[in-house]
C-alpha positions in Angstrom: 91.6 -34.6 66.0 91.3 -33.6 62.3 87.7 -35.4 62.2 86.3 -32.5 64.7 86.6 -29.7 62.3 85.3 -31.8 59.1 82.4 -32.9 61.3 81.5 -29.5 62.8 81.7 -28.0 59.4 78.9 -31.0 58.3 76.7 -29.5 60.9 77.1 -26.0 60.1 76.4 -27.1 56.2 73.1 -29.3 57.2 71.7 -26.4 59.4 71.9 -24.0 56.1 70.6 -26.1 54.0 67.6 -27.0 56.5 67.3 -23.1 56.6 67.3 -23.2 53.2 64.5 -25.3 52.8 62.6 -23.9 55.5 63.0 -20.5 53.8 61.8 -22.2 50.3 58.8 -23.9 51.9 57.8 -20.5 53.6 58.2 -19.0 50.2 56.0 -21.6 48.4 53.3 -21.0 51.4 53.4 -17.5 50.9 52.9 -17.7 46.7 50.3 -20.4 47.5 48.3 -17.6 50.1 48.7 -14.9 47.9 47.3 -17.0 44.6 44.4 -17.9 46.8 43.7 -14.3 47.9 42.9 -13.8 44.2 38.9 -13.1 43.5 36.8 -13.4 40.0 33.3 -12.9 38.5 31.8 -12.2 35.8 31.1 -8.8 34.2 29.6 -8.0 31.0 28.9 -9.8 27.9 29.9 -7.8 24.7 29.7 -8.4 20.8 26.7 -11.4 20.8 26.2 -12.4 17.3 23.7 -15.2 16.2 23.9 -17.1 12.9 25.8 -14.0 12.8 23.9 -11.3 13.6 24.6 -8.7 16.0 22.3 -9.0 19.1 22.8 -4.7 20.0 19.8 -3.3 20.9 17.4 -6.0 20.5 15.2 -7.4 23.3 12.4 -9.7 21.7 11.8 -11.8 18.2 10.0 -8.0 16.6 13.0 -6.3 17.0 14.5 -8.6 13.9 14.1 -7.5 10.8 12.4 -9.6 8.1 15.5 -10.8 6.4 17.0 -11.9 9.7 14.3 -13.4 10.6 14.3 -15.7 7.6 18.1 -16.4 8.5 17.5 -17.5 11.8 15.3 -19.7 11.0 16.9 -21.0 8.4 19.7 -21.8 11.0 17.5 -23.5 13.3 16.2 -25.4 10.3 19.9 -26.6 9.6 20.1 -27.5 13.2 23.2 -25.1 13.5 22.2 -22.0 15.9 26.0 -20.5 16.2 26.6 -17.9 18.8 29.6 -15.5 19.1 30.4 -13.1 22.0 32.8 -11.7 24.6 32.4 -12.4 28.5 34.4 -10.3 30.5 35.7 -11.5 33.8 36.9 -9.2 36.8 39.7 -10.1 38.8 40.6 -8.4 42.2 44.6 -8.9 43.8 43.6 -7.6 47.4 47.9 -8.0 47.9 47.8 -4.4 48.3 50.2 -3.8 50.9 47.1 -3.4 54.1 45.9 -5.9 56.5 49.4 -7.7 56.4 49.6 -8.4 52.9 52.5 -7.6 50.5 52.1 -5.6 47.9 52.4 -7.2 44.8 51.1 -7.6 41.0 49.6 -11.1 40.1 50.2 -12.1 36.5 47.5 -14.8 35.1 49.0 -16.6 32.7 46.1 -19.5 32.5 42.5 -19.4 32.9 41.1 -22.4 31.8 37.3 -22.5 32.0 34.2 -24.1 30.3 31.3 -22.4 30.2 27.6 -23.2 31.6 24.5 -21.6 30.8 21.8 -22.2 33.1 23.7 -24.8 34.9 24.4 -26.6 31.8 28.2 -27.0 30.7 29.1 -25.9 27.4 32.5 -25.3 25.8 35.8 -24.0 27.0 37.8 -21.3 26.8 40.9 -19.7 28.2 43.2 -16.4 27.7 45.0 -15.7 24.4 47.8 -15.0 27.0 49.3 -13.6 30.6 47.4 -10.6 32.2 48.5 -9.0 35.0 46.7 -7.8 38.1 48.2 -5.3 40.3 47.7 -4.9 43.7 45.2 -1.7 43.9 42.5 -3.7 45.1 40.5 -2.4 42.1 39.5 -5.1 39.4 41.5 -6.2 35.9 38.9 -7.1 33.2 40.1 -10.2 31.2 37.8 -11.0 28.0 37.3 -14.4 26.9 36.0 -15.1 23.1 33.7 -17.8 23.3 31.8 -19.2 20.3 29.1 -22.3 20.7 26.6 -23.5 18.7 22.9 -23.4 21.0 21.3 -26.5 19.3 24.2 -28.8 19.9 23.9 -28.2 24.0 20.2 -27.3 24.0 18.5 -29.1 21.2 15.4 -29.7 23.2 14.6 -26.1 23.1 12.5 -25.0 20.4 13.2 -21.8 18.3 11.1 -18.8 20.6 13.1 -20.1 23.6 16.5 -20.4 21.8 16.4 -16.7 20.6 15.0 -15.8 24.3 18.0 -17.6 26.0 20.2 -16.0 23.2 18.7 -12.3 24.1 18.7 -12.9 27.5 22.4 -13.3 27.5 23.8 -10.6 24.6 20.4 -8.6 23.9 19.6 -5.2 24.9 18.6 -6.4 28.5 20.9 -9.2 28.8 23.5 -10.0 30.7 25.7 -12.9 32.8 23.2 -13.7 35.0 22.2 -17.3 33.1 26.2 -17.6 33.1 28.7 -19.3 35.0 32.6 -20.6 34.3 34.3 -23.9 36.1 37.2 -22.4 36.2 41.1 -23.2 37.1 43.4 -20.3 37.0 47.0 -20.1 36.9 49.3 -17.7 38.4 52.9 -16.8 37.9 55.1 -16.5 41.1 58.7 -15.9 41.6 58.9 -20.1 42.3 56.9 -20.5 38.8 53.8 -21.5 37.3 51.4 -22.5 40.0 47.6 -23.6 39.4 44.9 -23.1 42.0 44.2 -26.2 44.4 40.8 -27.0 43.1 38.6 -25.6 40.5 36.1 -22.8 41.3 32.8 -21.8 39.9 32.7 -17.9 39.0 29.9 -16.0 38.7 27.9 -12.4 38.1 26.8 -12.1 41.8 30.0 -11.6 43.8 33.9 -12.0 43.5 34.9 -16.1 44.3 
């Protein structure tokens, strides 16, 4: 007669624990939907420098000035082309409390990336640490430094069409339009660290 109790009191224990893990699971699919809700692109690019000189308000090879003219093409000569800008990327957290979402802020704590330009990959980059995104539905700007030297990934091209690409990126008229990232973000939940399922390619033309 003593067994009963003991074993009724197993039973009780193993349903908890199976709600338990059913509440855990449900959890983790929620944190997983919510991550995935999550949408970039690309915004601006900021701060170009070549051979280290400051891209700002120039638009063709005139607007150089005789002295950086020499130093680019002295750089080109050395085979070294560096270039040094900012690319900002906008992130949208739509978990703002309508169409059956939670309201919640999403904090990125990893965005690893490597860059392509025209299609072709580059170097990589990530965040110098965790942003966070709240849930107005209006986009976070998160600014990666990136810094690659041209003739290493495009050493076919020859000096007009380097400065071109490099104007047409950080020039007066340029833009992130000849950019893309391959990109695997990272978000923190309440059940830890989680990284997206796959990798996704962001770009200029719409959030991803």
């Amino acid at each position: 007669m003593a067994k009963r109790p003991l074993a009724t009191l197993a039973a009780v224990l193993a349903v908890v624990l199976l709600l338990q893990c059913c509440a855990a699971l449900a959890d983790i699919a929620g944190a997983l939907a919510n991550l995935q809700r999550l949408r970039f692109k690309l915004g601006g690019v900021r701060g170009f420098s070549l051979a280290g000189i400051s891209l700002a308000g120039k638009a063709g090879l005139t607007d150089f000035n005789v002295e950086d003219g020499v130093r680019l093409f002295q750089a080109f000569n050395s085979r070294k082309l560096r270039a040094d800008f900012i690319l900002d990327v906008l992130a949208v957290n739509p978990n703002d409390g309508t169409g059956g979402t939670t309201k919640t802020t999403a904090t990125l704590s990893g965005l690893e990336s490597r860059l392509l330009i025209d299609g072709q990959p580059t170097v990589y980059g990530g965040i110098a640490g965790p942003v966070e995104i709240p849930g107005t539905g209006q986009a976070a700007t998160i600014s990666l430094r990136l810094g690659l030297d041209l003739r290493e990934f495009f050493g076919s091209h020859g000096y007009d069409r380097l400065i071109e690409l490099a104007l047409a990126i950080g020039g007066r008229q340029g833009g992130a339009s000849r950019l893309s990232l391959d990109a695997l973000p990272t978000v923190t939940t309440p059940l830890g660290e989680i990284r997206y399922p796959g990798r996704i390619t962001i770009i200029d033309k719409e959030f991803r």
